[in-house]
PDB file with one MODEL, atoms N, CA, C and O in Angstrom:
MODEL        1
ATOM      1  N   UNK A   1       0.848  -1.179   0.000  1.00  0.00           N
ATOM      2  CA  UNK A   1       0.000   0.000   0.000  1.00  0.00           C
ATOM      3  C   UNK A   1       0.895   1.245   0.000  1.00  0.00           C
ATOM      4  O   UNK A   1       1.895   1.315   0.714  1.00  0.00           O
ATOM      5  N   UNK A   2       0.580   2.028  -0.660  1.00  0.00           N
ATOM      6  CA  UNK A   2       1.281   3.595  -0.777  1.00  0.00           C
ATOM      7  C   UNK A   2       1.465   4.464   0.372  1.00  0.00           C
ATOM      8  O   UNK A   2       0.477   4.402   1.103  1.00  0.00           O
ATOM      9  N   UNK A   3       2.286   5.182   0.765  1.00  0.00           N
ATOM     10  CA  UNK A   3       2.460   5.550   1.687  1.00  0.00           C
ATOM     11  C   UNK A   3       1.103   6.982   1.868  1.00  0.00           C
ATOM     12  O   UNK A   3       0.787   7.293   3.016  1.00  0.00           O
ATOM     13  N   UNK A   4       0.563   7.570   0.910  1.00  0.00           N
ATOM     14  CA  UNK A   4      -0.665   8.479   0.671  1.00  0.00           C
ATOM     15  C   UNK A   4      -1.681   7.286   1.619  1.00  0.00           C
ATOM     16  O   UNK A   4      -2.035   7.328   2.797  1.00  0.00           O
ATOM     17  N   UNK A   5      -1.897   6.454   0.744  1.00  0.00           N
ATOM     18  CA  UNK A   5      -3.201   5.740   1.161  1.00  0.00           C
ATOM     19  C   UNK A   5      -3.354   4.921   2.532  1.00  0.00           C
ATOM     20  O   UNK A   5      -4.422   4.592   3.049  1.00  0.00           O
ATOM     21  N   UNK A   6      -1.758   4.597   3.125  1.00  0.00           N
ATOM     22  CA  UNK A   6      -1.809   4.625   4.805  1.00  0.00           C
ATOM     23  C   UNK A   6      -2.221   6.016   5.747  1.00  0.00           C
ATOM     24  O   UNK A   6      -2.804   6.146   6.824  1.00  0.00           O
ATOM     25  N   UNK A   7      -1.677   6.872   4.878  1.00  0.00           N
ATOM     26  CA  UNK A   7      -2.093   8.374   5.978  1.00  0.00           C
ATOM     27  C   UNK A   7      -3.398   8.463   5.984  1.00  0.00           C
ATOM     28  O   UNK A   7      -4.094   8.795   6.944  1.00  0.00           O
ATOM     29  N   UNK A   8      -3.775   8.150   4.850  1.00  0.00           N
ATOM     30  CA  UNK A   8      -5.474   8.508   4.480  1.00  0.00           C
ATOM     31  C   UNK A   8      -5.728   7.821   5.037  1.00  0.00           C
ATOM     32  O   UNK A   8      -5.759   8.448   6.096  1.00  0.00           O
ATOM     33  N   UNK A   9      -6.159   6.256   5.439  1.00  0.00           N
ATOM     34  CA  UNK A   9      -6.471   5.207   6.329  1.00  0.00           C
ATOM     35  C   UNK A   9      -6.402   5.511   7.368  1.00  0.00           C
ATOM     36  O   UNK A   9      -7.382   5.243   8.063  1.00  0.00           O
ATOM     37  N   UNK A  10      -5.201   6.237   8.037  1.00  0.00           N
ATOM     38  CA  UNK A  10      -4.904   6.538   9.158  1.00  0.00           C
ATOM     39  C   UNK A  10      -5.681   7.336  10.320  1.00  0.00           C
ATOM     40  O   UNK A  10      -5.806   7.245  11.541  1.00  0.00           O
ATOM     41  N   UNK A  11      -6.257   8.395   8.996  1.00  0.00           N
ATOM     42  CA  UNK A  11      -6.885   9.491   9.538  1.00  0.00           C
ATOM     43  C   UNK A  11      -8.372   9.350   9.174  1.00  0.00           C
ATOM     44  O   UNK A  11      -9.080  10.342   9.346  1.00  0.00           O
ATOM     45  N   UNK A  12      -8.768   8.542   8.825  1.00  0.00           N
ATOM     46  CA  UNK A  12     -10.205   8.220   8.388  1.00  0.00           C
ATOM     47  C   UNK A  12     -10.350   9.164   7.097  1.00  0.00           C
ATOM     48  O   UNK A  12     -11.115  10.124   7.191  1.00  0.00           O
ATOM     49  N   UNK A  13      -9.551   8.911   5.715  1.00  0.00           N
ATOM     50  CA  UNK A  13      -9.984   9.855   4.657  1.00  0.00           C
ATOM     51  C   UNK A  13     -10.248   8.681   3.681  1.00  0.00           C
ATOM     52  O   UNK A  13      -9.489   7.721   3.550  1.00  0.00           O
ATOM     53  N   UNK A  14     -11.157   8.825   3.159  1.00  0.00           N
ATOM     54  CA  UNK A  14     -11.764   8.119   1.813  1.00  0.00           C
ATOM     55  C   UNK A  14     -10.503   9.052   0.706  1.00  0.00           C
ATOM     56  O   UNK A  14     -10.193  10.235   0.566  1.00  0.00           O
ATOM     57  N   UNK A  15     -10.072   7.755   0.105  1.00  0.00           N
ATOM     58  CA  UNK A  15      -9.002   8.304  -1.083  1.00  0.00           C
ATOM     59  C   UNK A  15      -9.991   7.872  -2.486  1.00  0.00           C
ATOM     60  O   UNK A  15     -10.025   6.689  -2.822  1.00  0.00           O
ATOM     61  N   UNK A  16     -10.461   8.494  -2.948  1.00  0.00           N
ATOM     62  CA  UNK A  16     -11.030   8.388  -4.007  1.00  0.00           C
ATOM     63  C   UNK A  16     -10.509   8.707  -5.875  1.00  0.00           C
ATOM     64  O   UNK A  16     -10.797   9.722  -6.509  1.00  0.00           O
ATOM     65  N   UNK A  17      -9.928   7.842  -6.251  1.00  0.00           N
ATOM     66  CA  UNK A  17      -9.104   8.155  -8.012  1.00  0.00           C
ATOM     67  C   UNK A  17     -10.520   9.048  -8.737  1.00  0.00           C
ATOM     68  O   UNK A  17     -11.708   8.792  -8.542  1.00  0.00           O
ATOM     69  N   UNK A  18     -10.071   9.892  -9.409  1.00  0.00           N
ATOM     70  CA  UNK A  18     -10.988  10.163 -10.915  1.00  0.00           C
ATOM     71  C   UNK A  18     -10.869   9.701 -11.943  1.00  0.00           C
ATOM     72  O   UNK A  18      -9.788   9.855 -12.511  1.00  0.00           O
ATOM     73  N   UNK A  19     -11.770   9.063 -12.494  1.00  0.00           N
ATOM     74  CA  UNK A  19     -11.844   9.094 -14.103  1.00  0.00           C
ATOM     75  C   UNK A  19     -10.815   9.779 -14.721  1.00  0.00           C
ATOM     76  O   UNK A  19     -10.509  10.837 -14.170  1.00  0.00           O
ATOM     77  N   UNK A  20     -10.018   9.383 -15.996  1.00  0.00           N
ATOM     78  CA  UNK A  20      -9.267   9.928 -16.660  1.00  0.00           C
ATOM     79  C   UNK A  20     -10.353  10.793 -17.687  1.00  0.00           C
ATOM     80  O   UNK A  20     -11.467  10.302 -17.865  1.00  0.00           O
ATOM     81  N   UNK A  21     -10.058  11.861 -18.235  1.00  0.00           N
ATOM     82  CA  UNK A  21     -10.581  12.579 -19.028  1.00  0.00           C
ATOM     83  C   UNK A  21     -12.403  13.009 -18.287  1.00  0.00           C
ATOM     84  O   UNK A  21     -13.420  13.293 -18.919  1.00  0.00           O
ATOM     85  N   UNK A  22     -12.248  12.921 -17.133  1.00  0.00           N
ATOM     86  CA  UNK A  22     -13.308  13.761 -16.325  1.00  0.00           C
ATOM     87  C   UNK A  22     -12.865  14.990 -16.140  1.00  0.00           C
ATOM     88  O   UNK A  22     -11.820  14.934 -15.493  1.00  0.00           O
ATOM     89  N   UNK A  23     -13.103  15.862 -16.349  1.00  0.00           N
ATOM     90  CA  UNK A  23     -12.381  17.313 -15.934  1.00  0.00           C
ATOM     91  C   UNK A  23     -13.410  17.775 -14.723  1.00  0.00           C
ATOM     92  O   UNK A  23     -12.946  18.190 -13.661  1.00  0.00           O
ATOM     93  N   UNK A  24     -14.868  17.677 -14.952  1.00  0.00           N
ATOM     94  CA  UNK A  24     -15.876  18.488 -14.106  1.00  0.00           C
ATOM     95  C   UNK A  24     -15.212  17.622 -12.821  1.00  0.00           C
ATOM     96  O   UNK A  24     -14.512  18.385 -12.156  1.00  0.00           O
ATOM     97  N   UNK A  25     -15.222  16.426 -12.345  1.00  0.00           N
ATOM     98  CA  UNK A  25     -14.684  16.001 -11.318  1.00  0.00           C
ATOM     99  C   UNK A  25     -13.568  17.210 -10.588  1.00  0.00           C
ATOM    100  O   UNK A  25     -13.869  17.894  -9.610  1.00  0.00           O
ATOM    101  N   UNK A  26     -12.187  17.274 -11.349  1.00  0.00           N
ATOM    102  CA  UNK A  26     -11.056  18.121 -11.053  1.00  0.00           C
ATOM    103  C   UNK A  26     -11.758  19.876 -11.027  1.00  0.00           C
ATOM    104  O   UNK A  26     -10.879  20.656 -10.660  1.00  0.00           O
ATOM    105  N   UNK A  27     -12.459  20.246 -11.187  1.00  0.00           N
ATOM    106  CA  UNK A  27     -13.308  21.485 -10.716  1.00  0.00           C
ATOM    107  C   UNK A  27     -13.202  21.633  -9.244  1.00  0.00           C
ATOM    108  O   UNK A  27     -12.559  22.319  -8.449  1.00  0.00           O
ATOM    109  N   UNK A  28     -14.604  20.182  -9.196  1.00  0.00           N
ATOM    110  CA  UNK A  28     -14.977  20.164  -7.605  1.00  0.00           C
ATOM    111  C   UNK A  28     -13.948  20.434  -6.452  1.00  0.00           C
ATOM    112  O   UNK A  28     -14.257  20.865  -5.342  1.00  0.00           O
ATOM    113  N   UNK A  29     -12.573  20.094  -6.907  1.00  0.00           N
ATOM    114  CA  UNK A  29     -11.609  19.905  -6.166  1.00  0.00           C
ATOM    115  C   UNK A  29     -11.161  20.998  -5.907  1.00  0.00           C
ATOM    116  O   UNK A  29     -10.955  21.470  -4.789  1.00  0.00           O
ATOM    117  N   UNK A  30     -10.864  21.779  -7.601  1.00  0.00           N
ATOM    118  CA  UNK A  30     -10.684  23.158  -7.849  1.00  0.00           C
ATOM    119  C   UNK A  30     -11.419  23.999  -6.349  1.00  0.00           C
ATOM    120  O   UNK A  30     -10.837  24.391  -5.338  1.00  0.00           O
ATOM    121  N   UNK A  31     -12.393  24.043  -6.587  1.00  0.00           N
ATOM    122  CA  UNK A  31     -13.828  24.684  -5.821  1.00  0.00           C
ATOM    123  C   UNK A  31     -13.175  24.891  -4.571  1.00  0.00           C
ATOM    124  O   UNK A  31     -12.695  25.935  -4.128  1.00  0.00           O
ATOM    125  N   UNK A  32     -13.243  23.283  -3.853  1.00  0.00           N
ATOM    126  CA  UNK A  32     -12.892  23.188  -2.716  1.00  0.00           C
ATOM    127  C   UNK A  32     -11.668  23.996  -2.001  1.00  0.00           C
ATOM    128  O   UNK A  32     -11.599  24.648  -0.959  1.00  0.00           O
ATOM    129  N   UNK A  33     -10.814  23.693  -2.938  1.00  0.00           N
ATOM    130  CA  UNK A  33      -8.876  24.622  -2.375  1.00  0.00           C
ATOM    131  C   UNK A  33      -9.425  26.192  -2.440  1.00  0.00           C
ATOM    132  O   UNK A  33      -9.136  26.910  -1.483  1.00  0.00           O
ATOM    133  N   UNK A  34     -10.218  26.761  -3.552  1.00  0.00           N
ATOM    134  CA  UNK A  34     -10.641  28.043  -3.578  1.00  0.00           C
ATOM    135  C   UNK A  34     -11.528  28.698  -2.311  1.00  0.00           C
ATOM    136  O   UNK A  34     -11.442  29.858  -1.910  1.00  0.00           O
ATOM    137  N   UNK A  35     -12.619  27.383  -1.662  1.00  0.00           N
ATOM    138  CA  UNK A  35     -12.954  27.603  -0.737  1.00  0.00           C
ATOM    139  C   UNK A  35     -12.273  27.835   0.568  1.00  0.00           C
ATOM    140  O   UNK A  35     -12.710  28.767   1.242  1.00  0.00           O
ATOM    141  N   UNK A  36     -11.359  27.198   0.996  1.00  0.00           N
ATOM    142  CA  UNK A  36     -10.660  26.954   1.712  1.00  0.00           C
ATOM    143  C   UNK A  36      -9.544  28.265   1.936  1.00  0.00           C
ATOM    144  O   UNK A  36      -9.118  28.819   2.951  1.00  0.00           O
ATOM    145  N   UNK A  37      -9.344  28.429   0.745  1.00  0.00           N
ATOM    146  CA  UNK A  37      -7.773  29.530   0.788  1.00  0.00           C
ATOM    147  C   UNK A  37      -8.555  30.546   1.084  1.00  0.00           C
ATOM    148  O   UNK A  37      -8.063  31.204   2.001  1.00  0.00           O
ATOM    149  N   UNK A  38     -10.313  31.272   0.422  1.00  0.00           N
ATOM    150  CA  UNK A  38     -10.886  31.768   1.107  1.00  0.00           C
ATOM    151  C   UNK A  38     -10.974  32.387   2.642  1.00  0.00           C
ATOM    152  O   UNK A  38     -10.736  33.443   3.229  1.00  0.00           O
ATOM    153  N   UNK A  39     -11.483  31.012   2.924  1.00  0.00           N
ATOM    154  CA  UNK A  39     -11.683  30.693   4.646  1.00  0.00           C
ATOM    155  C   UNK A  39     -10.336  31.399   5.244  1.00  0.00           C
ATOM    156  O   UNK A  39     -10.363  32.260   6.123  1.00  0.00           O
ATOM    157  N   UNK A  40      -9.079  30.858   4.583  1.00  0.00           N
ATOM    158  CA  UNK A  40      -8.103  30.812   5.542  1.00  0.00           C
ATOM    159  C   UNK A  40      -6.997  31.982   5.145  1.00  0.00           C
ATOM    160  O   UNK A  40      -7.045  33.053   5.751  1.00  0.00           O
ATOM    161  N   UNK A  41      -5.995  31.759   4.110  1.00  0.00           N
ATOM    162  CA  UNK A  41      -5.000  32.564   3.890  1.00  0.00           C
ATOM    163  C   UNK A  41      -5.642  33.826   3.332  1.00  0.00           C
ATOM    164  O   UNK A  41      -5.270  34.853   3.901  1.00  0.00           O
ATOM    165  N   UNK A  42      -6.606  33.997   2.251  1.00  0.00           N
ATOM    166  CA  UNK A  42      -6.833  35.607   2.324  1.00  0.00           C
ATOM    167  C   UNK A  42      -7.377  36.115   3.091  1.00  0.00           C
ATOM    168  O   UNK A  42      -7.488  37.320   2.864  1.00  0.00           O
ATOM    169  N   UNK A  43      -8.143  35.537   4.625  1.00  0.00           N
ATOM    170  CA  UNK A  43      -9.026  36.196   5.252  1.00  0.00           C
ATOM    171  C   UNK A  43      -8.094  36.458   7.120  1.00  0.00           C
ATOM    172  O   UNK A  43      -8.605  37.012   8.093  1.00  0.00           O
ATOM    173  N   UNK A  44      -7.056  36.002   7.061  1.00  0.00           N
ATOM    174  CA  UNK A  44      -6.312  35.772   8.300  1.00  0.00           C
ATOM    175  C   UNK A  44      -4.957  36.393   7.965  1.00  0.00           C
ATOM    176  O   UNK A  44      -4.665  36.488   6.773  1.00  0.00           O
ATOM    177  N   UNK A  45      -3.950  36.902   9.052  1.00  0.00           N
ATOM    178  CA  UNK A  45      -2.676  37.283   9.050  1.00  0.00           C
ATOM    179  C   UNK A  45      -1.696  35.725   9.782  1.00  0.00           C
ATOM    180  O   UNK A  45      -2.262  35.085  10.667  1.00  0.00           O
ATOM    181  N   UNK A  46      -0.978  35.500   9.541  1.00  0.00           N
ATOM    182  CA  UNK A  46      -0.482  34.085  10.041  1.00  0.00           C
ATOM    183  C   UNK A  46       0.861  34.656   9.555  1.00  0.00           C
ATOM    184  O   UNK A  46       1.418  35.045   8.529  1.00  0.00           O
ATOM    185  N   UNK A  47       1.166  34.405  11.516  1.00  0.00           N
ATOM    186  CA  UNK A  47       2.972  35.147  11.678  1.00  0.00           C
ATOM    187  C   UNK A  47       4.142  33.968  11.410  1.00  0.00           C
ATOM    188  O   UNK A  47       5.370  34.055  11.391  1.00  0.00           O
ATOM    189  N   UNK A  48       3.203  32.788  11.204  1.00  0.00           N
ATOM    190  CA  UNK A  48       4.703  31.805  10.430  1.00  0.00           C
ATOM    191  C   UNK A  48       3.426  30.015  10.097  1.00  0.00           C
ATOM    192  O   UNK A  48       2.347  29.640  10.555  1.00  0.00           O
ATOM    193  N   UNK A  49       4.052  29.670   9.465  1.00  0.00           N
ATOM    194  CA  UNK A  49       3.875  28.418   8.674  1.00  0.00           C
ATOM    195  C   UNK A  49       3.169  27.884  10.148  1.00  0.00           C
ATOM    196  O   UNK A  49       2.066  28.383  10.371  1.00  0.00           O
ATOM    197  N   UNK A  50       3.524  27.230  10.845  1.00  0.00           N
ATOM    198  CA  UNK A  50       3.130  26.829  12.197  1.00  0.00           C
ATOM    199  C   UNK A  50       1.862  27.359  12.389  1.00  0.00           C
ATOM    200  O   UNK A  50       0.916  26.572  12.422  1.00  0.00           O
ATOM    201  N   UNK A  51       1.662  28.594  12.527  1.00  0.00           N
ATOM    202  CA  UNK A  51       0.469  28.986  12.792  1.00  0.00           C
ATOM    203  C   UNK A  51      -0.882  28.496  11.626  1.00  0.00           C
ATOM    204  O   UNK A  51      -1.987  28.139  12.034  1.00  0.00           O
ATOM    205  N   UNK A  52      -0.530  28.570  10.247  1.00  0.00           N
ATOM    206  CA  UNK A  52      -1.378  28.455   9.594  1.00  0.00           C
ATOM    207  C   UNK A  52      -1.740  26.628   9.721  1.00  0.00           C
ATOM    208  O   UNK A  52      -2.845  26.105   9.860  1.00  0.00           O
ATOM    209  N   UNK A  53      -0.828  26.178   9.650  1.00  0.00           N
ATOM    210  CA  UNK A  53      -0.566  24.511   9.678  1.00  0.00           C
ATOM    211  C   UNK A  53      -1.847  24.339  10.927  1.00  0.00           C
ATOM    212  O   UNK A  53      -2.964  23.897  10.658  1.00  0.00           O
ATOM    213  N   UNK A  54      -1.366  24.839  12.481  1.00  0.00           N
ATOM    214  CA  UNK A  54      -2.389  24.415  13.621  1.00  0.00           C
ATOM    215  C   UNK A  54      -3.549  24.868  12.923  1.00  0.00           C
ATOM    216  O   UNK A  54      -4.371  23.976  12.714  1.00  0.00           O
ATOM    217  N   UNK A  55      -3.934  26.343  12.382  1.00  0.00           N
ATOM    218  CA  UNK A  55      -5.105  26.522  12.221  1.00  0.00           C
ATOM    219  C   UNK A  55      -5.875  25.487  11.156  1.00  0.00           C
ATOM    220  O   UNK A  55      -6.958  25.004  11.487  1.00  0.00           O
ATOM    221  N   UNK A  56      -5.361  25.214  10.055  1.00  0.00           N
ATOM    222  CA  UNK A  56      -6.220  24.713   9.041  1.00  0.00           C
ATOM    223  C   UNK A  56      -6.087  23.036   9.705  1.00  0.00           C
ATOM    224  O   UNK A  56      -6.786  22.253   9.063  1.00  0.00           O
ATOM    225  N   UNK A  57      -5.536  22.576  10.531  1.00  0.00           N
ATOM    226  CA  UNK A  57      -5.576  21.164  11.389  1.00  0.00           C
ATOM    227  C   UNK A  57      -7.245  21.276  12.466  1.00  0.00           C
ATOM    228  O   UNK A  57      -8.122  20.428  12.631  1.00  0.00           O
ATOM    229  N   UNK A  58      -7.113  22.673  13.004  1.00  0.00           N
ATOM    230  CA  UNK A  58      -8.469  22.687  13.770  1.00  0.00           C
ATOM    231  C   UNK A  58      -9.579  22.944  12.687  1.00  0.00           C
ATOM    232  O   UNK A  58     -10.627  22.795  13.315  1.00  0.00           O
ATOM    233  N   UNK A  59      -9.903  23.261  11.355  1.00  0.00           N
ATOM    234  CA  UNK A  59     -10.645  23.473  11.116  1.00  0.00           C
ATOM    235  C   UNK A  59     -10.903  21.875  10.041  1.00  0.00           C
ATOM    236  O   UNK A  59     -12.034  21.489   9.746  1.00  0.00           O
ATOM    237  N   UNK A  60      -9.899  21.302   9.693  1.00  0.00           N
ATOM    238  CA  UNK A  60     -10.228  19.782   9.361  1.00  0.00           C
ATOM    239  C   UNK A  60     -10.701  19.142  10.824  1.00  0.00           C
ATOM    240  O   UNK A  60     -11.207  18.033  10.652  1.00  0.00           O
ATOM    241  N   UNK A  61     -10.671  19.507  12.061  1.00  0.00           N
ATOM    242  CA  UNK A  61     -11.013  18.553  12.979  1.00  0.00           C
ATOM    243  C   UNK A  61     -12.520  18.753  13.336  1.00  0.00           C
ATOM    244  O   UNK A  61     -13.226  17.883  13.846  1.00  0.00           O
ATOM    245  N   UNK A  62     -13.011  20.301  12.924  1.00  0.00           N
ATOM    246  CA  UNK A  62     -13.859  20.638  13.290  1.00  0.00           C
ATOM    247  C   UNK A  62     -14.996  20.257  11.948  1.00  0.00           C
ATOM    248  O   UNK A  62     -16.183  20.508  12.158  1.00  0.00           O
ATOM    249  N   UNK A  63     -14.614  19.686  10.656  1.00  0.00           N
ATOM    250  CA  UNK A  63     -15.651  19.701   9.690  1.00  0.00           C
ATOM    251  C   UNK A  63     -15.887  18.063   9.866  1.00  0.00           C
ATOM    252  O   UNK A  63     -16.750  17.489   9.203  1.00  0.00           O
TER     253      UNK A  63
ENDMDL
END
């Protein structure tokens, strides 16, 4: 097993492949990081890597 798909196991993440030549799939994903960078790096000041790392860790713990 891949070392991706033990972490994912690890942490309870469904690893899910796409279809080759699906693009609308790779959107959703799109969407999601856009949502997210949203939420987090344009809307917050974060005084070093550490900080942003704990924060976006509490907000995967919290969804």
């Amino acid at each position: 097993m891949h070392m991706f798909d033990r972490t994912c196991r690890t942490h309870g993440i469904e690893h899910r492949l796409t279809k080759p030549n699906h693009p609308w799939t790779n959107g959703q994903v799109e969407r999601m990081n856009r949502t997210i960078r949203a939420a987090t790096v344009k809307r917050y000041h974060y005084d070093s890597q550490d900080q942003l790392t704990d924060f976006l860790a509490a907000i995967l713990a919290a969804a």
